[in-house]
C-alpha positions as CSV (number, residue, x, y, z in Angstrom):
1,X,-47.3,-31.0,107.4
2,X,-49.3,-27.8,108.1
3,X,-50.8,-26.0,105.8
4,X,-47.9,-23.3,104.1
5,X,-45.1,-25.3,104.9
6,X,-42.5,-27.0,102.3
7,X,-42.0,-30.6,102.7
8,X,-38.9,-33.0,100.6
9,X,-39.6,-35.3,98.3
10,X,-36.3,-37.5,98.3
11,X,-35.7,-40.8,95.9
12,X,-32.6,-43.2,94.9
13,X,-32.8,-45.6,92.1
14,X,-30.3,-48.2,90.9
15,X,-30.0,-48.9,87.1
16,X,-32.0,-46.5,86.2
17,X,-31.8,-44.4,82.8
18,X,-33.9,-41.8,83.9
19,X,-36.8,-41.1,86.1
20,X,-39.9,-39.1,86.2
21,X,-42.0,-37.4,89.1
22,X,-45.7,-37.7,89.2
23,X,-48.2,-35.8,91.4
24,X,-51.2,-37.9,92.1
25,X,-53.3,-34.7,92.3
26,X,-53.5,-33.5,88.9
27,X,-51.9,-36.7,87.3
28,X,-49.5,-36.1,85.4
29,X,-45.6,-35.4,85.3
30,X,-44.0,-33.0,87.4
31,X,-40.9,-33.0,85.5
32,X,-38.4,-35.3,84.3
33,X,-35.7,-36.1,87.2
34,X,-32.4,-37.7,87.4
35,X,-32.2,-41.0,88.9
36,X,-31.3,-40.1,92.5
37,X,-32.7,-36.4,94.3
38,X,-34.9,-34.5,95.6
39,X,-37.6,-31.9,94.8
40,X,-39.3,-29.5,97.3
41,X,-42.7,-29.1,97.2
42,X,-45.3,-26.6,98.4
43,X,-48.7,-27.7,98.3
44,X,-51.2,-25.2,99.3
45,X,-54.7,-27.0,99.8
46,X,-55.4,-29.1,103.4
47,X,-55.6,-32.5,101.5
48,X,-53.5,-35.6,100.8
49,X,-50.8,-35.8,98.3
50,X,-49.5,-38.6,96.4
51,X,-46.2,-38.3,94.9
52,X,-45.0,-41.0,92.5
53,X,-41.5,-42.0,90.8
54,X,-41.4,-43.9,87.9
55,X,-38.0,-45.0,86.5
56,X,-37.3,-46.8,83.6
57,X,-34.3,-49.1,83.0
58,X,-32.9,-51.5,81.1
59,X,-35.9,-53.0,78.0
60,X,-38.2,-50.0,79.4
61,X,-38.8,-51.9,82.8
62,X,-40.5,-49.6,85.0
63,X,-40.2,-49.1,88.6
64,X,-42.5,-47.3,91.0
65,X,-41.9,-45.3,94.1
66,X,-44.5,-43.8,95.4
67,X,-45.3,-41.5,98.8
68,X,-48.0,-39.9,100.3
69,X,-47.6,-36.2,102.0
70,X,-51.1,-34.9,104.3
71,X,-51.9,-31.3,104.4
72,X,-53.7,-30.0,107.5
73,X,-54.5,-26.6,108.1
């Protein structure tokens, strides 16, 4: 996307207790997310963003979803 535009963040997730969304910029945990969603997100430098869903189900298995967003100017 170009620099100061928004860009969606969408994930689905199957038994799942919960999920969390990570941004591989600053590395740690956006927020605590539902198992299926989306988040809109606005980053503002002209680099490469990886976002990252973990969910956890059932004995604490994790999985990971993960995507990559480029910022141009």
């Amino acid at each position: 996307i170009s620099q100061g535009q928004t860009a969606t963040v969408t994930w689905t997730s199957t038994n799942a207790s919960g999920c969390h969304i990570w941004d591989g910029v600053y590395g740690h945990p956006l927020r605590t997310v539902g198992t299926g969603g989306s988040l809109v997100v606005a980053p503002h430098q002209p680099q490469s963003y990886r976002y990252q869903v973990n969910c956890d189900g059932a004995g604490k298995a994790t999985d990971q979803f993960a995507g990559q967003l480029v910022v141009t100017q």
